[in-house]
TORGU-485733 format. One record per atom (N, C-alpha, C, O): residue number from 1; x, z negated, y negated; residue in one letter. Coordinates in steps of 0.1 Angstrom, whole numbers, m for minus. Layout:
! TORGU-485733
(NUM, (X, Z, Y), A);
...
//
This chain:
! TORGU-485733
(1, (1235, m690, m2314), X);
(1, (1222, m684, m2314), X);
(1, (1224, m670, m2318), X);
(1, (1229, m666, m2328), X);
(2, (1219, m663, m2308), X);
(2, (1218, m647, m2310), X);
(2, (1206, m641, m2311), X);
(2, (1201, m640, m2301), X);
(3, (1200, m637, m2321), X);
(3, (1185, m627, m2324), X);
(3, (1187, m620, m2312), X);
(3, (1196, m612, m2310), X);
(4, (1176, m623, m2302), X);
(4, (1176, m611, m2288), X);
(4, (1166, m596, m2290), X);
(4, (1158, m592, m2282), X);
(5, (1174, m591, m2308), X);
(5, (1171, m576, m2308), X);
(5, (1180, m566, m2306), X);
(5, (1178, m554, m2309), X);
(6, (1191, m571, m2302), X);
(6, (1207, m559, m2297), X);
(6, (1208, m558, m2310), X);
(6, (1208, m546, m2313), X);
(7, (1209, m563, m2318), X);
(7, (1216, m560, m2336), X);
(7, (1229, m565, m2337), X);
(7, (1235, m564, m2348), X);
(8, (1234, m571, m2327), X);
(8, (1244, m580, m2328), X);
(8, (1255, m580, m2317), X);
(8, (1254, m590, m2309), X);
(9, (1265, m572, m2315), X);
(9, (1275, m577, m2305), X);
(9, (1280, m587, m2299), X);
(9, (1283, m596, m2307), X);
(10, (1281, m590, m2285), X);
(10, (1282, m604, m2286), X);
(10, (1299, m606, m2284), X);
(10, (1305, m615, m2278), X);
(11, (1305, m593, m2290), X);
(11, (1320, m595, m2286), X);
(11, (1322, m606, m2296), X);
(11, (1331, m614, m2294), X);
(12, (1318, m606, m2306), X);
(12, (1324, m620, m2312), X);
(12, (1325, m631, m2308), X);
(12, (1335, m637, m2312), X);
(13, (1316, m638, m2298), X);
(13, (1314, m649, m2292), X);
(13, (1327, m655, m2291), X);
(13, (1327, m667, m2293), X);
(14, (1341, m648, m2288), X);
(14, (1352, m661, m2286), X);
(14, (1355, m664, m2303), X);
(14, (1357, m676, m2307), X);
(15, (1355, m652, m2313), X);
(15, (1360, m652, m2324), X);
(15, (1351, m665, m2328), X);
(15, (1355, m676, m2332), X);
(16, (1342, m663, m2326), X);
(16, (1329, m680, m2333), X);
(16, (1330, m688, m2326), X);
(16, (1333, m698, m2333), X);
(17, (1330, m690, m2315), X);
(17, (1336, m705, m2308), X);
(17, (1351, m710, m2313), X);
(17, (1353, m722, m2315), X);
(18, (1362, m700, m2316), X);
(18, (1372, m703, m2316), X);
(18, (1373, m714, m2327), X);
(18, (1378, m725, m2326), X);
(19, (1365, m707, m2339), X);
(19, (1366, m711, m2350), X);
(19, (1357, m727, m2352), X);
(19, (1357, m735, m2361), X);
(20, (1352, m726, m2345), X);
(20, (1338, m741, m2343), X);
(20, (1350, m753, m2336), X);
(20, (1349, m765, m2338), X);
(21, (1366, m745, m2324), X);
(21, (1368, m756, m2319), X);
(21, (1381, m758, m2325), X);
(21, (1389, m765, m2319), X);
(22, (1383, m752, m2340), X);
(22, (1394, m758, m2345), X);
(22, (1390, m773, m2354), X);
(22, (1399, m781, m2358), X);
(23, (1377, m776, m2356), X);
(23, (1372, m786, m2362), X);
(23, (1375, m784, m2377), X);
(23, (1378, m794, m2384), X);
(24, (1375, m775, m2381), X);
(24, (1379, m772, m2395), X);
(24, (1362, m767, m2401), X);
(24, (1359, m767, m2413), X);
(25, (1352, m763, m2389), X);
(25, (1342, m761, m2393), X);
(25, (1330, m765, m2388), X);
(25, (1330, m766, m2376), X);
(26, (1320, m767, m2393), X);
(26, (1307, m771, m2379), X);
(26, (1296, m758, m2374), X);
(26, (1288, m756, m2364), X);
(27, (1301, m750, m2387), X);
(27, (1288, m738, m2375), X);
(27, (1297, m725, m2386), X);
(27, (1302, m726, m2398), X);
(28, (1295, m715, m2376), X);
(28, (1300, m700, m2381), X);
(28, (1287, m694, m2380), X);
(28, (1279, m695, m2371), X);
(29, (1287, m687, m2391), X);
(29, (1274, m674, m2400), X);
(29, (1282, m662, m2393), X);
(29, (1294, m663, m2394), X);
(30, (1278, m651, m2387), X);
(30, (1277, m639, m2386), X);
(30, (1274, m625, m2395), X);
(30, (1265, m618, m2394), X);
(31, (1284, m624, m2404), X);
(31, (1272, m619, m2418), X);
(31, (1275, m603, m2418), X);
(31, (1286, m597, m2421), X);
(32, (1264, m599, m2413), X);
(32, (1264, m583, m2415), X);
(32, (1270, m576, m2432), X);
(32, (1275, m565, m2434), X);
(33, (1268, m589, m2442), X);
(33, (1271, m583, m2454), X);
(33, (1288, m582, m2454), X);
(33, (1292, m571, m2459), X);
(34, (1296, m590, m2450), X);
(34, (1307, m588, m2453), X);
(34, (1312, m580, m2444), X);
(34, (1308, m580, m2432), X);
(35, (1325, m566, m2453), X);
(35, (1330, m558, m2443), X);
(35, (1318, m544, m2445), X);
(35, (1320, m532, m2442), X);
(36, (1305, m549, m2452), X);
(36, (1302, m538, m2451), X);
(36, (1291, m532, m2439), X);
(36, (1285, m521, m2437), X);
(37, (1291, m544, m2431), X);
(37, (1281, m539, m2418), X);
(37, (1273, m531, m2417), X);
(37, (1272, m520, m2410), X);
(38, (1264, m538, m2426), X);
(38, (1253, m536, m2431), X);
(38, (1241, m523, m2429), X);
(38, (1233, m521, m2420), X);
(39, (1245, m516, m2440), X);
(39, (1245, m504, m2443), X);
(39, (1250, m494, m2434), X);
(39, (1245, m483, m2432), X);
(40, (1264, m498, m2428), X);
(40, (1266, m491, m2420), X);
(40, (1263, m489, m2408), X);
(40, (1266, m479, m2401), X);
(41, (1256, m499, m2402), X);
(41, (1249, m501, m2391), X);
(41, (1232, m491, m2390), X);
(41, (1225, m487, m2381), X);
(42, (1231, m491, m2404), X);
(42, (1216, m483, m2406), X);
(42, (1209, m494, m2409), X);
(42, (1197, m492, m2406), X);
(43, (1213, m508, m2416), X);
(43, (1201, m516, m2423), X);
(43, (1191, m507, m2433), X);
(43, (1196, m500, m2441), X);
(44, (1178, m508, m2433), X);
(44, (1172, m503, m2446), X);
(44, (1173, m505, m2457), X);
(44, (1170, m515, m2462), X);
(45, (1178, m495, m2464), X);
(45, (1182, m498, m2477), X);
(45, (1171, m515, m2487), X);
(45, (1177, m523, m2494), X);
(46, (1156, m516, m2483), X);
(46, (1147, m524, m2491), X);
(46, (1150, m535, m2485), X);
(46, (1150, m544, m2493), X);
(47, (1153, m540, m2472), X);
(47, (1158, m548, m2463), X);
(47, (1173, m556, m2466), X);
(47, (1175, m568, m2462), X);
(48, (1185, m543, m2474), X);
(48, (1196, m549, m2477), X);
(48, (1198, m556, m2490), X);
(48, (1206, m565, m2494), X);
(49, (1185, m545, m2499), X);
(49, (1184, m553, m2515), X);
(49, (1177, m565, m2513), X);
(49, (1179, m575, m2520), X);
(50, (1165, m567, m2501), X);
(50, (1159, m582, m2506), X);
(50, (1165, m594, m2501), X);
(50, (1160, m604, m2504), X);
(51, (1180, m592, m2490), X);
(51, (1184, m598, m2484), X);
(51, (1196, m601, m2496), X);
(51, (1199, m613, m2496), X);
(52, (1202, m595, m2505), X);
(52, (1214, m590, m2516), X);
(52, (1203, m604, m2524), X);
(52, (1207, m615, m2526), X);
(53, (1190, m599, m2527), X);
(53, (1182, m611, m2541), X);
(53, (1181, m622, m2534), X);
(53, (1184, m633, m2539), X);
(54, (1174, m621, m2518), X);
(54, (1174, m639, m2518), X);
(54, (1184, m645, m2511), X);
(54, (1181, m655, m2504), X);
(55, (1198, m640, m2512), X);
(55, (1206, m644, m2511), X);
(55, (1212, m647, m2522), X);
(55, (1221, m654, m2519), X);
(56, (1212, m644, m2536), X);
(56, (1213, m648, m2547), X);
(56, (1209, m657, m2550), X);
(56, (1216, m667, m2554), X);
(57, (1195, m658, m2550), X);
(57, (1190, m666, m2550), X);
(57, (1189, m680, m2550), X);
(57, (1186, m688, m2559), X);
(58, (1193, m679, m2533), X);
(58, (1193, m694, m2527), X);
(58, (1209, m696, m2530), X);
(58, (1211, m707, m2526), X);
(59, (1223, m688, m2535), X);
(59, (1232, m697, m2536), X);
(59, (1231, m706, m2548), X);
(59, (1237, m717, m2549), X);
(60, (1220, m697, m2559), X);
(60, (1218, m701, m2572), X);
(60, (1214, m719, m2568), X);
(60, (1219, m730, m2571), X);
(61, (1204, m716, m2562), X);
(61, (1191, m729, m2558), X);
(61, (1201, m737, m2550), X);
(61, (1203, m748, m2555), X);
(62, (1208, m736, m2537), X);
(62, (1219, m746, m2530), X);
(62, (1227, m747, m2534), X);
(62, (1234, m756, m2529), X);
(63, (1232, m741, m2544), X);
(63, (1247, m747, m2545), X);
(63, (1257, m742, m2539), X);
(63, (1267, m749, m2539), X);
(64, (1255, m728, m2531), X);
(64, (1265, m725, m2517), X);
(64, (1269, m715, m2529), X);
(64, (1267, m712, m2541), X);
(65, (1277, m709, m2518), X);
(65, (1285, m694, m2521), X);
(65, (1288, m686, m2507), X);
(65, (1299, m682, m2504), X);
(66, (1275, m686, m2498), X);
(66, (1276, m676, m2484), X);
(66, (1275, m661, m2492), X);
(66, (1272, m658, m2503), X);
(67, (1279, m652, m2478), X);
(67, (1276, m639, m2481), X);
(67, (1261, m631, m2479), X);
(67, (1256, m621, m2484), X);
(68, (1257, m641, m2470), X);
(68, (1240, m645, m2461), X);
(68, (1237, m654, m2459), X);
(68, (1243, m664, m2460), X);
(69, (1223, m650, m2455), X);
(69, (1217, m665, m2451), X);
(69, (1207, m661, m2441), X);
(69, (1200, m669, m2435), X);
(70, (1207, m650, m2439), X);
(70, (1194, m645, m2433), X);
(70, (1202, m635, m2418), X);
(70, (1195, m627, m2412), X);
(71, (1213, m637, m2413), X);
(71, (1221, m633, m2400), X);
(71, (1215, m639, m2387), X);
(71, (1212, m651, m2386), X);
(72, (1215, m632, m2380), X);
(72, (1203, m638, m2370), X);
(72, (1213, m640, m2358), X);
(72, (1207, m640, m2348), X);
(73, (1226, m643, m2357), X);
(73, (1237, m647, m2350), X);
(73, (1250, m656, m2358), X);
(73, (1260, m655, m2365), X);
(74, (1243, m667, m2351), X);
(74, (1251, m686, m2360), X);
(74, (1254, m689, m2347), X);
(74, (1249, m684, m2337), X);
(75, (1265, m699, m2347), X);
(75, (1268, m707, m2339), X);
(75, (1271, m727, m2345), X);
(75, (1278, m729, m2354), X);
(76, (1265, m735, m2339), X);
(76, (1266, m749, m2342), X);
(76, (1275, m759, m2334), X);
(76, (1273, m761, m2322), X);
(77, (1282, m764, m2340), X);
(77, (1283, m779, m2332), X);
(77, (1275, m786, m2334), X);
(77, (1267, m787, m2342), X);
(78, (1280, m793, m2315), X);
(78, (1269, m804, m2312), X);
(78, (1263, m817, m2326), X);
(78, (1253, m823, m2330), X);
(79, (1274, m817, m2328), X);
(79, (1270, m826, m2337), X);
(79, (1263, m820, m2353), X);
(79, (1256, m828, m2359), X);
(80, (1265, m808, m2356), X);
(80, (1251, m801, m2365), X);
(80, (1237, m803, m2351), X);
(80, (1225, m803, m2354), X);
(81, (1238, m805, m2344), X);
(81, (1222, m802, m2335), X);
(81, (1219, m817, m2336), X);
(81, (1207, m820, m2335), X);
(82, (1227, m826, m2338), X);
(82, (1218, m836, m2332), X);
(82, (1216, m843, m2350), X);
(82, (1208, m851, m2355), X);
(83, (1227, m837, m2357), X);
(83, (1223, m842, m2372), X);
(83, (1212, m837, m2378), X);
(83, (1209, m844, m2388), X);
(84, (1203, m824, m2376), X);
(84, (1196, m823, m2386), X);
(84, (1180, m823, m2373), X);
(84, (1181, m825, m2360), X);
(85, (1171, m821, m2380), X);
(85, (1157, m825, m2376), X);
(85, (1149, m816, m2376), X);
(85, (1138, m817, m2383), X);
(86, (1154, m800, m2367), X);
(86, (1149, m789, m2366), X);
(86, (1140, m787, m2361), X);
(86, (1136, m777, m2355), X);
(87, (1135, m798, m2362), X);
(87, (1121, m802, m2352), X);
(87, (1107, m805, m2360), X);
(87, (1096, m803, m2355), X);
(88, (1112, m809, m2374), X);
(88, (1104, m807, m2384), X);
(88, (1099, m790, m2388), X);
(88, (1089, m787, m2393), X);
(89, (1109, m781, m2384), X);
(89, (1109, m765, m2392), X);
(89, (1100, m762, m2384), X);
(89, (1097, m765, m2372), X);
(90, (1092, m750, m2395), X);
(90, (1086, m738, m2389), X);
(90, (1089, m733, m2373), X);
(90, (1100, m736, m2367), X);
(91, (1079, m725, m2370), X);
(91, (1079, m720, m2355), X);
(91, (1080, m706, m2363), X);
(91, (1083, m698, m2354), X);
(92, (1081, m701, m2371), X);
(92, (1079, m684, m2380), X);
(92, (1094, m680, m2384), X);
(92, (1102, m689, m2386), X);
(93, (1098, m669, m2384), X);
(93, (1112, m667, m2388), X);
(93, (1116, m674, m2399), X);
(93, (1126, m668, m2404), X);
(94, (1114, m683, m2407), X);
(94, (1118, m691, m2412), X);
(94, (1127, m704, m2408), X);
(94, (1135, m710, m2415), X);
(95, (1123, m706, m2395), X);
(95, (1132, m716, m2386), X);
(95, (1146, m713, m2393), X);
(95, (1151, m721, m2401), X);
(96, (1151, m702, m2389), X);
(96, (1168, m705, m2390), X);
(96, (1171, m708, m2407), X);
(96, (1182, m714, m2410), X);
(97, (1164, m704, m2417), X);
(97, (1168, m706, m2427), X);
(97, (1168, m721, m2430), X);
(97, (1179, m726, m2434), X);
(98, (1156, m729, m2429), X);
(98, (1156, m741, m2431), X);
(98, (1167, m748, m2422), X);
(98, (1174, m755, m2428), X);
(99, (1169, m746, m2409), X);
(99, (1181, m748, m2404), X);
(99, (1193, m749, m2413), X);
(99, (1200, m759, m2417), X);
(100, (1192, m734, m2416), X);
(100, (1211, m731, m2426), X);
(100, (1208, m742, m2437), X);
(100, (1218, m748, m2441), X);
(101, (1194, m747, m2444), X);
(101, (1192, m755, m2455), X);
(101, (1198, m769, m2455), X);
(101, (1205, m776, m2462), X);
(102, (1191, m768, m2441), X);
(102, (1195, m784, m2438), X);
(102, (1212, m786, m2434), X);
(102, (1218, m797, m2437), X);
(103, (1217, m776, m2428), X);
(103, (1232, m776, m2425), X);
(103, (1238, m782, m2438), X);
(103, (1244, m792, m2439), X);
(104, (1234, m772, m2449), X);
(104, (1240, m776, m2462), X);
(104, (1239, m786, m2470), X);
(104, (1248, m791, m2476), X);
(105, (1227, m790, m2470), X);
(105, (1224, m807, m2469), X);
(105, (1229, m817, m2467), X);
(105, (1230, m827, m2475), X);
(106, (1231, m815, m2455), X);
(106, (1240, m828, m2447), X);
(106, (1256, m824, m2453), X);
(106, (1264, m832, m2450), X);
(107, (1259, m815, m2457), X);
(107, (1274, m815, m2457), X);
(107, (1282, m806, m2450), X);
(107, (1294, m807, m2453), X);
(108, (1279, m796, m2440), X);
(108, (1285, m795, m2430), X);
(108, (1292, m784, m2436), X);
(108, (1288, m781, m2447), X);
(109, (1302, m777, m2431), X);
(109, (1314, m763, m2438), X);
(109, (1308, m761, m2425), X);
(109, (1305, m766, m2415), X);
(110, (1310, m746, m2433), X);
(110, (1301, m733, m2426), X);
(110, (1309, m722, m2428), X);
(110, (1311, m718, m2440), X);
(111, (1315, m718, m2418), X);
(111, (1326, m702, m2416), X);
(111, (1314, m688, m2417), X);
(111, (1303, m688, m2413), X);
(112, (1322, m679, m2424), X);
(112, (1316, m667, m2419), X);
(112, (1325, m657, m2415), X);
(112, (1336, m657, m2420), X);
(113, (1322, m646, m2404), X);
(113, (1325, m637, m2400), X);
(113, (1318, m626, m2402), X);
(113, (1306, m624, m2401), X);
(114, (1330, m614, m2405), X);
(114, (1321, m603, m2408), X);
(114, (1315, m598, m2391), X);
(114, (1321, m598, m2381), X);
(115, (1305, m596, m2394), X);
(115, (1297, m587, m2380), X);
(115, (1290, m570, m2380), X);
(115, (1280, m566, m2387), X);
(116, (1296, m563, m2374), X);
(116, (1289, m555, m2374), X);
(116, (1274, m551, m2367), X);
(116, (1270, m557, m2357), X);
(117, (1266, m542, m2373), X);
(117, (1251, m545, m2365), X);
(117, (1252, m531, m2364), X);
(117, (1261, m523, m2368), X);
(118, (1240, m530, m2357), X);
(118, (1233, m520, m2355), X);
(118, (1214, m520, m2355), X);
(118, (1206, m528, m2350), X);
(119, (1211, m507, m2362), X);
(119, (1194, m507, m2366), X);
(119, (1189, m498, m2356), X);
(119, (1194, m487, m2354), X);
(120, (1181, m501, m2350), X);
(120, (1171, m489, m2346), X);
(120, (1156, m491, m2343), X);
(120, (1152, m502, m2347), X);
(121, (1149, m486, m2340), X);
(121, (1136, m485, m2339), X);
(121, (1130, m497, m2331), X);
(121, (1119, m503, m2335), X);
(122, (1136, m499, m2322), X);
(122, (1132, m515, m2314), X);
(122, (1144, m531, m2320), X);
(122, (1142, m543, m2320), X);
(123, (1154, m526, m2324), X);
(123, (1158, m539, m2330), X);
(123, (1152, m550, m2339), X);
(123, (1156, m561, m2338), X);
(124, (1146, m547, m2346), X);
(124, (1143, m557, m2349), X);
(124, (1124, m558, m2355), X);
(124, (1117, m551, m2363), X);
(125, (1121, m569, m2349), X);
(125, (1101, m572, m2347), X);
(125, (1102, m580, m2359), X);
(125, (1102, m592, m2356), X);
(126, (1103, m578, m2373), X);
(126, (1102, m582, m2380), X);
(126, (1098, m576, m2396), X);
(126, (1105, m578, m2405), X);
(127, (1083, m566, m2398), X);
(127, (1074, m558, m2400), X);
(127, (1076, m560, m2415), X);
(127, (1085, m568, m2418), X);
(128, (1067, m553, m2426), X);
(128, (1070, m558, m2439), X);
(128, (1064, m568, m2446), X);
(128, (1070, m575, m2454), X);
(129, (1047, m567, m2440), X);
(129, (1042, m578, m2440), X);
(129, (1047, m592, m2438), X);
(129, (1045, m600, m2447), X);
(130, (1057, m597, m2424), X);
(130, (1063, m605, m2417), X);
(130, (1075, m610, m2427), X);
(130, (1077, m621, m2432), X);
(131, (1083, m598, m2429), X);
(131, (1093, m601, m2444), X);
(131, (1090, m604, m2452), X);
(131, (1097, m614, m2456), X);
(132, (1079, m600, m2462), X);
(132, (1075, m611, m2476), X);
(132, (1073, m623, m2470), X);
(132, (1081, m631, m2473), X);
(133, (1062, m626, m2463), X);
(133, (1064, m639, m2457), X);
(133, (1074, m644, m2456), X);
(133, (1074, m656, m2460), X);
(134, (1085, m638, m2450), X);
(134, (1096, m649, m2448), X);
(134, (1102, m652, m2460), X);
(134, (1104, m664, m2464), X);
(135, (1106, m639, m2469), X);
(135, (1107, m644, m2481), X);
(135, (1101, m654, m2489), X);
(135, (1107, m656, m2500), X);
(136, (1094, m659, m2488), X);
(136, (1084, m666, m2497), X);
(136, (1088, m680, m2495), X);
(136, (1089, m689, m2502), X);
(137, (1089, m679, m2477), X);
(137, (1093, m689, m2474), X);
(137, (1107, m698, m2475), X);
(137, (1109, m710, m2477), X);
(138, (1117, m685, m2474), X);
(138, (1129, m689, m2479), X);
(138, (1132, m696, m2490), X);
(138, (1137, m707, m2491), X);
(139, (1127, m684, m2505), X);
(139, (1123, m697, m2516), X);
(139, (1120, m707, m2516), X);
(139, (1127, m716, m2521), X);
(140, (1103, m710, m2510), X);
(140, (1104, m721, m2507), X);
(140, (1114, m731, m2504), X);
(140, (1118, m740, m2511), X);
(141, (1117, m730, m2496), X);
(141, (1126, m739, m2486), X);
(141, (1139, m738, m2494), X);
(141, (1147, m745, m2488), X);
(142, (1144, m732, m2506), X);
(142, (1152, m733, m2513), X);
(142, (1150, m741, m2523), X);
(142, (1158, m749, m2529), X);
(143, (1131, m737, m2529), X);
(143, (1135, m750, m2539), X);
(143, (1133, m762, m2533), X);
(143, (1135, m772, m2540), X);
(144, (1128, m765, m2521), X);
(144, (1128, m775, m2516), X);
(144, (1141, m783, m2517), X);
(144, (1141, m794, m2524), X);
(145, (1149, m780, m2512), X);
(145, (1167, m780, m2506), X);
(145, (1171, m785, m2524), X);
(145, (1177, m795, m2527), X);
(146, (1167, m774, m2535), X);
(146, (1173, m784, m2546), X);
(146, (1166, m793, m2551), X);
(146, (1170, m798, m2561), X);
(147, (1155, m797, m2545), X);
(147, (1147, m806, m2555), X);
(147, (1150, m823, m2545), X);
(147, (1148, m834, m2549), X);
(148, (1152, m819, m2536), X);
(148, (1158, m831, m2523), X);
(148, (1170, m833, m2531), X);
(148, (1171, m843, m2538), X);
(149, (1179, m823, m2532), X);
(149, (1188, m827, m2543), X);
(149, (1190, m836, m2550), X);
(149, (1199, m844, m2550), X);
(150, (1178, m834, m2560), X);
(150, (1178, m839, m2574), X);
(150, (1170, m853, m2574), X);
(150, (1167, m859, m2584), X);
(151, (1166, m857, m2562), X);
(151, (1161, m862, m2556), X);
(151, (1146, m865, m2564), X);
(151, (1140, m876, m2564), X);
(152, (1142, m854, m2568), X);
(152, (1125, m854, m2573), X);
(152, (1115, m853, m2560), X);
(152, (1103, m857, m2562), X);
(153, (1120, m847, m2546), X);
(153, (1106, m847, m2537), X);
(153, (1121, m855, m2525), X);
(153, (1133, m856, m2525), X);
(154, (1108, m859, m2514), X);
(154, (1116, m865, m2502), X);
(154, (1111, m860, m2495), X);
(154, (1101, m865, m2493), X);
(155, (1114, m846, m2486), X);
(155, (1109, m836, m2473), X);
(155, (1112, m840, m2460), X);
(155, (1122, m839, m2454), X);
(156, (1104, m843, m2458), X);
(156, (1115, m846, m2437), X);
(156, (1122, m839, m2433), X);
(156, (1132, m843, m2428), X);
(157, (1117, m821, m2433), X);
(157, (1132, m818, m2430), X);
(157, (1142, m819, m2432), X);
(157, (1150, m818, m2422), X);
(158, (1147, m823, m2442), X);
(158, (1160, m836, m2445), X);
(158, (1162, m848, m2440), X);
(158, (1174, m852, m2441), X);
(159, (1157, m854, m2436), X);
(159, (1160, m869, m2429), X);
(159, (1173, m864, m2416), X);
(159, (1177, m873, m2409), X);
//
């Protein structure tokens, strides 16, 4: 899955399949943060700190240790698509997060690659208004993810 705002090269494409068909992993993250992308692509500085907190965040609340969570270029095995129930998630940019939630949930090892991006004025339809929202939502859907955990609530997106 590629965000279709040109933020993202798609010369990686063999580098992420490669690594999906050694079976050592079930989906590869694209992460602007490692390597530095980031910033150097021209991310906005308020865009790289809130992605820096709710990426803290949610490793706090999952249990992970990604570099992101919020890379708009992943790739899955068939078998991540037919294991989780992305059919329950949001239609709002929140989709891919509860996605990555659910990946982690089920178990699955998740590769990352550094990616480089690039920012500009039409890359990316995703406003400030539109960002707190997602943010909010991400939380959400993190404490959701540990409270499935702990097994205090039972969410469908998990089934």
């Amino acid at each position: 899955m590629v965000h279709p705002d040109y933020q993202y090269t798609p010369l990686l494409i063999p580098s992420i399949t490669a690594l999906l068909s050694t079976g050592l992993y079930d989906s590869v993250l694209a992460s602007r943060i490692l390597g530095k992308g980031a910033l150097r692509g021209g991310m906005p500085k308020y865009k790289y700190i809130f992605n820096r907190l709710l990426t803290f965040s949610q490793n706090i609340l999952i249990g992970e240790k990604l570099s992101e969570y919020h890379t708009g270029y992943r790739a899955f095995t068939k078998e991540v698509i037919e294991s989780i129930s992305f059919q329950s998630n949001s239609d709002d940019f929140v989709f891919d997060n509860q996605m990555l939630s659910q990946i982690l949930y089920k178990g699955f090892k998740i590769a990352e690659i550094s990616c480089p991006t690039k920012y500009f004025d039409d890359a990316s339809s995703i406003n400030f208004r539109r960002s707190v929202k997602y943010g909010l939502g991400v939380l959400k859907t993190s404490i959701m993810h540990r409270f499935q955990k702990w097994g205090i609530a039972n969410y469908s997106i998990y089934k």
